[in-house]
C-alpha positions as CSV (number, residue, x, y, z in Angstrom):
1,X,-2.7,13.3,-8.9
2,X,-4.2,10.1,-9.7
3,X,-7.6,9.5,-7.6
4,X,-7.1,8.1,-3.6
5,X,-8.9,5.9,-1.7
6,X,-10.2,6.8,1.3
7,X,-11.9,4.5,4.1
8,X,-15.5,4.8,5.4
9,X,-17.0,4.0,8.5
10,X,-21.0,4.2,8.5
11,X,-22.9,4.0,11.0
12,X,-27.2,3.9,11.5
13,X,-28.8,6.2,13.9
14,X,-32.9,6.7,14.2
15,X,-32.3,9.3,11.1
16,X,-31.2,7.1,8.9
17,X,-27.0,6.7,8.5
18,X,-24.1,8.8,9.1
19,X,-20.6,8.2,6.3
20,X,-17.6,9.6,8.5
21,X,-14.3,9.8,6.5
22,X,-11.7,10.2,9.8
23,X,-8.4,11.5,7.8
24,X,-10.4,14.2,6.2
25,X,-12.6,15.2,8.9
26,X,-15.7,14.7,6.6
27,X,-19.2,13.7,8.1
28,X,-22.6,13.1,5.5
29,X,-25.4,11.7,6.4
30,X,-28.5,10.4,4.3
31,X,-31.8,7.9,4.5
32,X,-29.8,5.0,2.6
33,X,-26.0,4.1,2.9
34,X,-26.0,5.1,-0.7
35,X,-27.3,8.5,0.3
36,X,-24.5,9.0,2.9
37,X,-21.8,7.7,1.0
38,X,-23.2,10.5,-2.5
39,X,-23.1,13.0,0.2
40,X,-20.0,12.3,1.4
41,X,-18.4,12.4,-1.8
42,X,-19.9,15.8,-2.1
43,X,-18.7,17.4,1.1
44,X,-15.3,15.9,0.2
45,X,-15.4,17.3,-3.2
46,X,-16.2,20.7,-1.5
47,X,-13.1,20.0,0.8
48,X,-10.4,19.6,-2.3
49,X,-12.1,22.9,-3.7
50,X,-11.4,25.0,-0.5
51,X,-8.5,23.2,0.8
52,X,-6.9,21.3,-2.0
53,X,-3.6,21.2,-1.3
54,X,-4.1,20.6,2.3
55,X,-6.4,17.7,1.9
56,X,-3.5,16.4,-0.6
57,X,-0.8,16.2,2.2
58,X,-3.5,14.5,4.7
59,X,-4.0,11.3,1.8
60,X,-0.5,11.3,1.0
61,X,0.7,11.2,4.4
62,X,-1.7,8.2,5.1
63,X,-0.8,6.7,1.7
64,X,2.7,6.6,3.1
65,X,1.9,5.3,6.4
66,X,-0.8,2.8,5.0
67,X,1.9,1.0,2.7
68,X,4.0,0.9,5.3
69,X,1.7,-0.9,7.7
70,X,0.3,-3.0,4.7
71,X,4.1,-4.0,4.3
72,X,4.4,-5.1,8.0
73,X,1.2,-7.3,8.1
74,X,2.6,-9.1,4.7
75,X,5.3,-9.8,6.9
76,X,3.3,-11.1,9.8
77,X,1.3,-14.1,10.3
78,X,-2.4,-12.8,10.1
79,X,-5.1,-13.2,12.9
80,X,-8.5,-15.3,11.4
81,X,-11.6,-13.1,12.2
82,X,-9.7,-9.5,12.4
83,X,-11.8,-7.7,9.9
84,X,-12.2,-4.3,9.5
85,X,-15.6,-2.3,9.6
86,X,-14.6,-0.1,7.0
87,X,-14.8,0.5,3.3
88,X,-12.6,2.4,0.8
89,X,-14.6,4.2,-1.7
């Protein structure tokens, strides 16, 4: 299976930043943003391990359902200033 991407919400809090990956149910936190995002990678690296073929399903499931959305807004006329808050990594 060739490496997915998966999107990335952070977020600061007085503890530095939280990395929350919502289709695998992963949270990390860390100082930095590059902290979070390592320990992210971490804790979903420890997810594959335990739940491989699980976690496979989830990210092909929402690679199906993101190309299909991706083809409807090629389709449709986009809105200026919608931008997401996420980032794939």
């Amino acid at each position: 299976m060739r490496p997915s991407k998966i999107h990335v919400s952070f977020e600061k809090d007085k503890h530095g930043v939280v990395a929350y990956c919502d289709e695998l149910n992963a949270v990390a936190s860390g100082k930095t943003k590059a902290e979070a995002k390592r320990n992210l990678l971490i804790a979903v690296k420890a997810l594959l391990d335990e739940y491989g073929d699980e976690v496979k399903s989830r990210l092909k499931g929402r690679m199906r359902r993101s190309a299909r959305t991706d083809l409807m807004r090629s389709t449709s006329q986009k809105k200026p200033g919608n931008q997401s808050q996420d980032s794939g990594i």
